[in-house]
C-alpha atoms as one frame of an Amber mdcrd trajectory, in Angstrom:
protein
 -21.385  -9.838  -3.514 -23.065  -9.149  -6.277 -23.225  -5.089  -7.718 -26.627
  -3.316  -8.116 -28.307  -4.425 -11.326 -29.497  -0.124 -12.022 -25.929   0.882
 -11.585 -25.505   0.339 -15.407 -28.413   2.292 -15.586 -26.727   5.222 -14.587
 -25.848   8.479 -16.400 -22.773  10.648 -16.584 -24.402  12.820 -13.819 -24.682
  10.633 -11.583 -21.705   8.791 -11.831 -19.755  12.281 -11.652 -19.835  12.629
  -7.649 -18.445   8.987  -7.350 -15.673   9.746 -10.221 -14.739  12.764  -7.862
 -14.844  11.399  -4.900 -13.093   8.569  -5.939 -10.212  11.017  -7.342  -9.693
  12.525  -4.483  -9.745   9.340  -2.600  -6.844   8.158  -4.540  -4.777  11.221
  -5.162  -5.216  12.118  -1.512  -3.827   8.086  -0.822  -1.322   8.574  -3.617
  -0.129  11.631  -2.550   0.100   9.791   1.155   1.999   7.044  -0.169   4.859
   8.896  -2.168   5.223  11.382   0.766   6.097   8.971   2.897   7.977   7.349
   0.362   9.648  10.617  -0.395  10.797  10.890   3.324  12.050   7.216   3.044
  13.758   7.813  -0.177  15.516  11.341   1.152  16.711   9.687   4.042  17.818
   6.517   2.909  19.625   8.620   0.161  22.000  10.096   2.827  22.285   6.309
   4.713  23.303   4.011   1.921  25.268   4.518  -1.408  23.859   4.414  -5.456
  25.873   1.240  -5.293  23.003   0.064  -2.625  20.228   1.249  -4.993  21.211
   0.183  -7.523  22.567  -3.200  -6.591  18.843  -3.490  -5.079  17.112  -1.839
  -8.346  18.611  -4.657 -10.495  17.578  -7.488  -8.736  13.960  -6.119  -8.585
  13.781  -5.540 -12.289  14.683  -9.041 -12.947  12.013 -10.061  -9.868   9.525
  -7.602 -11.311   9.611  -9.659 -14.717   8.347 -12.225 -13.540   6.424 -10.997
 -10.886   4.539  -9.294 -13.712   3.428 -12.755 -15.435   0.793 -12.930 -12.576
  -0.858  -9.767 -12.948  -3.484 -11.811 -14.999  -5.915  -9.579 -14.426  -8.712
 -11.037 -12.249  -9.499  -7.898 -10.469 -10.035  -6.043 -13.237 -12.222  -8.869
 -14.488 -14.010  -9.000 -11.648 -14.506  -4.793 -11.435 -16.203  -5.009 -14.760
 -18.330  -8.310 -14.148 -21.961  -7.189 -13.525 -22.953  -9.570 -11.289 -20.185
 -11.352  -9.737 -20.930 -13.892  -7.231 -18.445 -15.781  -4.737 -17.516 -18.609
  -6.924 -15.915 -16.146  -8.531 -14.585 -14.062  -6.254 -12.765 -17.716  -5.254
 -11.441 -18.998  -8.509  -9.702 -15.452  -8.825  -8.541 -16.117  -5.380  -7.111
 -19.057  -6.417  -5.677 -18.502  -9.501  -3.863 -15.813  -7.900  -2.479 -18.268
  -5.170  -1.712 -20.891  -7.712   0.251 -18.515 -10.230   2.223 -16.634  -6.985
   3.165 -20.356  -6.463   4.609 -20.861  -9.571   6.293 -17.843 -10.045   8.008
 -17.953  -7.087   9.764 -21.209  -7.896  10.737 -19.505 -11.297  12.647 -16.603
  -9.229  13.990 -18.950  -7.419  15.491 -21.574 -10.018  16.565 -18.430 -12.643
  18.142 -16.158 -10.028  21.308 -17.562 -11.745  20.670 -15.245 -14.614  20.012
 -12.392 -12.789  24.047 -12.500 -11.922  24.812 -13.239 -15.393  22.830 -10.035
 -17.058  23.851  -7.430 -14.411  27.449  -8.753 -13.787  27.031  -9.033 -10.387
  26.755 -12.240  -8.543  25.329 -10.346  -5.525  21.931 -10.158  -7.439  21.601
 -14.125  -7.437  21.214 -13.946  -3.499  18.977 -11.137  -3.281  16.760 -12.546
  -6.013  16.157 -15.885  -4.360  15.384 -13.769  -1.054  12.608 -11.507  -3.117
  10.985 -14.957  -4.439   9.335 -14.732  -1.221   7.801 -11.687  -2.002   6.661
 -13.054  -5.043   4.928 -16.077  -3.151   2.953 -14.235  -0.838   1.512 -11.499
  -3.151  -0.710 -14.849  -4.144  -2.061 -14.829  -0.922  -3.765 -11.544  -0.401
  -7.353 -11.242  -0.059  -9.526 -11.011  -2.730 -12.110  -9.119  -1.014 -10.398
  -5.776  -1.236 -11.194  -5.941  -5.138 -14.875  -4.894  -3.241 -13.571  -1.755
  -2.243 -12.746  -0.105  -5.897 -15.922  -2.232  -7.067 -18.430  -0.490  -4.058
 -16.257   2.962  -4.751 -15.601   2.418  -1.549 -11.981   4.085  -1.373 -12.395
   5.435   2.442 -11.000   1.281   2.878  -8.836   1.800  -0.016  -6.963   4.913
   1.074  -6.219   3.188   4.881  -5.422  -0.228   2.931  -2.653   1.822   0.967
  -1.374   3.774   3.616  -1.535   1.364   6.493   0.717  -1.118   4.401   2.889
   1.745   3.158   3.428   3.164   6.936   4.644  -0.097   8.191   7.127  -1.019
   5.157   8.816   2.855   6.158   9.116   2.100   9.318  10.935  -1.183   9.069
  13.465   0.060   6.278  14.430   2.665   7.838  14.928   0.679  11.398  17.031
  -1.701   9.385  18.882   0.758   7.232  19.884   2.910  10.670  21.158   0.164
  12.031  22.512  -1.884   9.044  23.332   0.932   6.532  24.068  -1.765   3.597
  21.356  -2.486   1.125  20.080  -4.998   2.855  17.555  -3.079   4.570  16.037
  -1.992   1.395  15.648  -6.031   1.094  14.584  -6.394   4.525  11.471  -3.352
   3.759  10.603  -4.898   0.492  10.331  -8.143   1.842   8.452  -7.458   5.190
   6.027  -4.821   3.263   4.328  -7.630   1.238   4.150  -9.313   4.446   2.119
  -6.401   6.262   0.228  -6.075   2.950  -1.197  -9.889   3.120  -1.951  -9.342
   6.704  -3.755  -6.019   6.734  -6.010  -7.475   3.674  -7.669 -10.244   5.718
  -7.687  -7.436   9.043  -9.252  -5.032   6.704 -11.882  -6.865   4.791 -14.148
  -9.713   6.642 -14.031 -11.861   3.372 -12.316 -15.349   3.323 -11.641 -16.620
   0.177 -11.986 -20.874  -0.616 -10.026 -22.906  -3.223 -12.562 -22.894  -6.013
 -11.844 -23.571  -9.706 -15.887 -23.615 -11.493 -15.002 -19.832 -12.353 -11.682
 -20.093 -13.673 -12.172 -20.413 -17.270 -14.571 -17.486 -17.218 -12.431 -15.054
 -15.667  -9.238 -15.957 -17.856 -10.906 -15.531 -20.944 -10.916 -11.776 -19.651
  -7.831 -11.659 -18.071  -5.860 -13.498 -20.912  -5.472 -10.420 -23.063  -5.581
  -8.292 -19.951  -2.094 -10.277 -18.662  -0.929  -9.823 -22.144  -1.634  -5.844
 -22.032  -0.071  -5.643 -18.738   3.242  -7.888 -19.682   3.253  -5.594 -22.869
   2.944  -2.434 -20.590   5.721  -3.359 -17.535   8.168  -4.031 -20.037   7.677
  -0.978 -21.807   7.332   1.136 -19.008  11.293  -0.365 -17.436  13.132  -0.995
 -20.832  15.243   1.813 -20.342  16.267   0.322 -16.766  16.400  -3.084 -18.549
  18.902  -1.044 -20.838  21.226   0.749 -18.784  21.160  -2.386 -16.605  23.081
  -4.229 -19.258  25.643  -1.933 -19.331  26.218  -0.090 -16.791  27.458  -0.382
 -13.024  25.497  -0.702 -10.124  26.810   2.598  -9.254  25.094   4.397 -12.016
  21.982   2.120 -12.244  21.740   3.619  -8.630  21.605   7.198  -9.890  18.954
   5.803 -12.890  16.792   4.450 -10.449  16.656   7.199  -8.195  15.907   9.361
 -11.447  12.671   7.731 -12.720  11.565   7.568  -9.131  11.452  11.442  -8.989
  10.413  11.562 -12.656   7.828   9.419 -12.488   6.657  11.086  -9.314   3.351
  13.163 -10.631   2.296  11.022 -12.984   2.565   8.022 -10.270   0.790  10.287
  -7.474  -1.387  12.029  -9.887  -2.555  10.915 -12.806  -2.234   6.806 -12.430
  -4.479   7.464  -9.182  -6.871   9.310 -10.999  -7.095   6.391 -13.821  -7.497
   3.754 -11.663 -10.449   5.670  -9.303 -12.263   5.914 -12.811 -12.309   2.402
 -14.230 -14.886   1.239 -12.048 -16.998   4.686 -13.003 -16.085   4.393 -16.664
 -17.424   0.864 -16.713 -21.024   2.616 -15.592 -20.907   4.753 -18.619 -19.780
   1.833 -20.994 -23.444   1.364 -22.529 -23.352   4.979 -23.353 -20.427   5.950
 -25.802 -20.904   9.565 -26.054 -21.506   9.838 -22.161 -18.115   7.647 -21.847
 -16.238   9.738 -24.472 -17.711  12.994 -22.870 -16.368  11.903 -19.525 -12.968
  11.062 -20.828 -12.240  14.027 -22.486 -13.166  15.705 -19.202 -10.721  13.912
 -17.543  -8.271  14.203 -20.198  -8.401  18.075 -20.307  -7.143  17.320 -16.686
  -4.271  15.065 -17.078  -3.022  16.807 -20.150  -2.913  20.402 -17.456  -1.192
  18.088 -14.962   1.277  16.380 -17.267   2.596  19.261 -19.313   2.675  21.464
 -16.245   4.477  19.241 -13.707   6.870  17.032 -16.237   8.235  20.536 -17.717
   8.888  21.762 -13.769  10.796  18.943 -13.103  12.847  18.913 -15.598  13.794
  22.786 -15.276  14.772  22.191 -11.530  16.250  18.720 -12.154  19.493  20.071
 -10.605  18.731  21.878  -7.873  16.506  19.456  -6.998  18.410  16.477  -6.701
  20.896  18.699  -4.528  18.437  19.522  -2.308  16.240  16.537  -1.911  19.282
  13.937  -1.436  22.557  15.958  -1.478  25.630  16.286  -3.868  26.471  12.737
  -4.138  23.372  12.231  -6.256  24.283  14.837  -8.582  24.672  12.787 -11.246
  20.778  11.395 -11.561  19.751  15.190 -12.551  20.487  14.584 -16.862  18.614
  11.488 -16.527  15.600  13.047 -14.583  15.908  16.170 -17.570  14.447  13.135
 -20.265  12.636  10.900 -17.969  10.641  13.612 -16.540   9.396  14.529 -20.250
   8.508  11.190 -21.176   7.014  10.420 -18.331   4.376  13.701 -19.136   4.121
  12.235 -22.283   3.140   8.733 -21.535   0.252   9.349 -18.914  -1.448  11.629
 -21.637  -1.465   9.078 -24.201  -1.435   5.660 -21.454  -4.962   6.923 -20.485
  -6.168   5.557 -23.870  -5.975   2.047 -22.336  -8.949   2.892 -19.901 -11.090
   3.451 -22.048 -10.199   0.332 -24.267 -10.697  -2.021 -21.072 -13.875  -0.232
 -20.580 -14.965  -1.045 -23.532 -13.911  -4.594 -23.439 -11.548  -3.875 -26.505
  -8.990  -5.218 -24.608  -7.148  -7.727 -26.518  -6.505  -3.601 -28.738  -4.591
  -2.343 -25.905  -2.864  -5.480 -25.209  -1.465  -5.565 -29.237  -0.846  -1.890
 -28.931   1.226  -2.591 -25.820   3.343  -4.790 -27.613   3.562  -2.934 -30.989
   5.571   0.023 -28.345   8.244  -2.628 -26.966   9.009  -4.215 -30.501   9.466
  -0.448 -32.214  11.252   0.840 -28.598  13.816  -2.607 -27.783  16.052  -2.132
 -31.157  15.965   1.304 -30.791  16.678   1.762 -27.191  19.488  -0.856 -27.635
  21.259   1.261 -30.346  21.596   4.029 -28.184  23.200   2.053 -25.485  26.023
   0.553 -27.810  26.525   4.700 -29.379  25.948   6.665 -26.689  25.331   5.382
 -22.973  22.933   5.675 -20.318  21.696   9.074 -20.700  21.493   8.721 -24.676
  18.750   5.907 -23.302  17.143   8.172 -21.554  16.913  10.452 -24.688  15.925
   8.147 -27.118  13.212   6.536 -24.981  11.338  10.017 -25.146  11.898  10.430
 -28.129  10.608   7.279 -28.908   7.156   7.685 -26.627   6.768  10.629 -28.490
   6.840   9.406 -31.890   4.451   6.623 -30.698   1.987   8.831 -29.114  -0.248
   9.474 -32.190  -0.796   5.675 -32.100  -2.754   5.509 -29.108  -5.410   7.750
 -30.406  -5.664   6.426 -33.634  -6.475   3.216 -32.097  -9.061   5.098 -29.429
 -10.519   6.363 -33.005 -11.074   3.378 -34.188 -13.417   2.074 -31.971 -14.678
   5.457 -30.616 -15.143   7.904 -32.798 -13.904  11.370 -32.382 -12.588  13.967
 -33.713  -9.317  14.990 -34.062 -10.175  19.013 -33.644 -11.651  18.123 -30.537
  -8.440  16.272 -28.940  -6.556  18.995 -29.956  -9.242  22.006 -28.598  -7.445
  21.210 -25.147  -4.464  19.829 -25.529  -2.671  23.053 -27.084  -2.903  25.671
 -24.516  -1.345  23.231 -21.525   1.773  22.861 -24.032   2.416  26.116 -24.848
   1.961  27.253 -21.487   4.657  24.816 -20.658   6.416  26.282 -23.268   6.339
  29.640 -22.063   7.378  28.524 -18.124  10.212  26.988 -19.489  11.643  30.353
 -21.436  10.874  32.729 -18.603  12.512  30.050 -16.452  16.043  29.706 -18.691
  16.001  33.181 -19.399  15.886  34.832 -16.400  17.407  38.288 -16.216  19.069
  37.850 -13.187  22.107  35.111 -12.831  21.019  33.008 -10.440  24.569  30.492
 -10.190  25.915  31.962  -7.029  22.622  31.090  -4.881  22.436  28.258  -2.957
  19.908  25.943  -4.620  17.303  25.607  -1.952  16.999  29.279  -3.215  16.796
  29.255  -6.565  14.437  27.060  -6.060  12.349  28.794  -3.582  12.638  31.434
  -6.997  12.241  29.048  -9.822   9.122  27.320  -8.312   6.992  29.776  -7.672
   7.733  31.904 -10.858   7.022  28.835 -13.155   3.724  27.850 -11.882   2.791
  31.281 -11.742   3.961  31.553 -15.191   2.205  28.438 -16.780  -1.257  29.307
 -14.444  -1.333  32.931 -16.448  -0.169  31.752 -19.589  -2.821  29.041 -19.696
  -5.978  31.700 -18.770  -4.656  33.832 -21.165  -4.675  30.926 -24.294  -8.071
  29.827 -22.570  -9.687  33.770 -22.662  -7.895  34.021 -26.216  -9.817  30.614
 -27.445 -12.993  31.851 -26.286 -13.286  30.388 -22.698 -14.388  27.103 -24.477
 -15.559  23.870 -21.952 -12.702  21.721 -20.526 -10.099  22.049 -17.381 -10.237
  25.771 -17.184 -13.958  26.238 -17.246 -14.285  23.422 -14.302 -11.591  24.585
 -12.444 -12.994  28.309 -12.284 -16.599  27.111 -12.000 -15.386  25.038  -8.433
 -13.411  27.933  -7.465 -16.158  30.606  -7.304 -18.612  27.815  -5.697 -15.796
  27.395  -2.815 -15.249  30.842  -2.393 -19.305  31.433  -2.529 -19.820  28.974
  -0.146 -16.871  30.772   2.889 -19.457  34.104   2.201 -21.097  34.777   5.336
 -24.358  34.013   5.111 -27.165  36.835   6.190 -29.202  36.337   9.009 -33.033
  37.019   8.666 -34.301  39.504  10.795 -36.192  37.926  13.506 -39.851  38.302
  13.706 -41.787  40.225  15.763
């Protein structure tokens, strides 16, 4: 139960293989996850109606809320504990059980409002049915915290996917054979069910009612539940915006929108954040090991972000058409803004890592509320002038604007320098840049082709475009350390390594 006292012994170097195994561990269960959520999107797209979506989307926005309110932290608390033993592995256990308790009743006796803010009295019902989910998320093992403490994400990746498998399987039974939105009820629903289930068949821990811990673990999760309330609310107060005003029609085609979005930086980059905490918290006695390792990382997500959020949003269209059909057509302006924001936001979000790493948590958790105070007025303007997609606008706009913030804070309490964020974070940008112009300004007209093909055109050429663009900035710079350097460095080490090897001539 308790972690090896030398582990915060360790160095950057040795750390390193468990931050990339770990990566990969959760990309690869990520990238699982959303593919099968992909299919189960795609295809429930073509069974039910944006009215479905976003009659459902609603209703879990006003769930989520409060659903939130118990994300008090006590993993994370007891990830970074050195020496954790069972009582506390219990009186998380049970604070988790006590606050799913409580919560739940809430759903339940303010589902009325739910009707009231949307306009739709269908959303009281549905509420009151998701309280149940919101009961038994209480219940799940606390054991399985041991396998992002151990690095063990082998257990992680099958926990993830197991749960995920079953939850596609049952929507889409339901939705086949009731094609109304309550199937997408029905999955939600019976997925937390197979989630509390597979925790106790996965991990042999049993957890006991146990309060000696409590006060302990809260006085690191306080700030932590504050952060994370800060952060949710943030993250969906464009949804909480459009909600207000528009119909369940059109929140259907917003929803759908931030899903595809959101998807790298959800299958990504949030993988590869929440792989590292556990390693970060090895390096925590070290600052310049810590702020080496994050920049290494950084030089990553900042390739990943600019690359894949700029993509999106050039094929926003023609994806849409392709992935769910014509009726959806009118989600692609919304993913055009989302998709930018959401690069945004994991570049600068991954400054909150490092301030839980370094215990400065109660930081993050002010800076996560400074956002929604400067974002709710502003976001709320543009819904009374110009509508949904004017929200989608203004909220990057607005994460733009606010993205210095984050680093000034970092600054604060790790020092850096400002060159040195920069040295990286120029060449991903303007090789996005430079994608999107050869893109748009294609020679050719490509209007008349079906848009599986201009895709199968528009794909290709952009990545191509934003790989060669970004060696060329990196050659021009003088080949300096970051992304670039790795990348190549792993590349000629997999290609050494499918050389045949020589034989030795036998002797005689």
């Amino acid at each position: 139960m308790t972690s090896r006292p030398e582990s915060q012994k360790l160095t950057e170097a040795a750390v390193r293989p468990h931050m990339i195994r770990g990566s990969i561990w959760m990309v690869v269960m990520r990238w699982s996850i959303r593919a099968i959520g992909l299919v189960s999107t795609i295809i429930l797209a073509r069974l039910l109606t944006p009215q479905d979506f976003g009659l459902v989307a609603m209703s879990m926005l006003f769930v989520g809320l409060i659903e939130m309110m118990g994300e008090t932290g006590q993993q994370a608390a007891l990830i970074r504990h050195p020496n954790p033993t069972r009582e506390h592995f219990d009186s998380a256990w049970t604070t988790q059980v006590l606050v799913g308790l409580v919560l739940g009743t809430t759903v339940v006796l303010a589902a009325p409002l739910a009707g009231m803010y949307f306009d739709d009295p269908r959303a009281v019902l549905l509420v009151q049915i998701f309280s149940l989910r919101v009961y038994l998320i209480g219940f799940e093992n606390i054991g399985t915290v041991l396998f992002r403490k151990e690095l063990d994400f082998a257990k992680e990746f099958r926990f993830g996917v197991y749960k995920k498998l079953l939850s596609f399987v049952t929507t889409l039974a339901l939705a086949f054979y009731l094609r109304s939105y309550w199937a997408l009820v029905g999955g939600i629903v019976f997925g937390q069910v197979f989630s509390v289930a597979l925790s106790y068949l996965l991990h042999p821990y049993r957890p006991r009612i146990c309060f000696t811990k409590i006060r302990e673990i809260w006085h690191f999760s306080f700030w932590s539940w504050v952060m994370t309330m800060g952060g949710y609310l943030h993250n969906r107060l464009d949804q909480y915006t459009v909600g207000a005003i528009a119909t369940s029609g059109l929140m259907g085609f917003y929803q759908i929108a931030v899903e595809l979005a959101k998807l790298p930086s959800d299958e990504l980059i949030r993988p590869l954040q929440r792989a590292l905490f556990p390693a970060y918290s090895k390096l925590s006695h070290d600052p310049k090991q810590l702020l080496d390792a994050y920049f290494n990382v950084l030089s990553v997500i900042v390739i990943v972000a600019a690359s894949t959020s700029a993509g999106i949003a050039l094929i926003a269209e023609d994806l849409v058409y392709v992935l769910l059909g014509p009726q959806w057509i009118d989600a692609a302006p919304f993913i055009f803004w989302l998709s930018l924001a959401a690069g945004v936001s994991a570049y600068s979000h991954s400054v909150f890592l490092i301030l839980g790493t370094l215990g400065h948590i109660r930081y993050a958790a002010l800076q996560a509320w400074w956002r929604l105070i400067v974002m709710i007025p502003v976001l709320a303007a543009a819904a009374y002038y110009v509508g949904p997609e004017g929200v989608a606008a203004t909220y990057l706009a607005g994460v733009v604007l606010l993205m210095p913030t984050y680093f000034i804070l970092l600054k604060s309490v790790l020092p850096f320098s400002v060159r040195r964020l920069f040295s990286f974070t120029w060449r991903p940008l303007i090789a996005a840049l430079a994608m999107a112009v050869v893109v748009q300004k294609l020679p050719v007209d490509l209007s008349d082709l079906e848009p599986a093909l201009r895709l199968a055109i528009k794909v290709p050429l952009g990545a191509a475009t934003f790989v060669a663009s970004l060696a060329l900035l990196w050659v021009v710079s003088g080949r300096p350390s970051g992304a670039e350097r790795a990348g190549l460095q792993y590349l000629g080490t997999r290609l050494a390594a499918l050389k045949p090897r020589k034989r030795s001539a036998p002797s005689l």
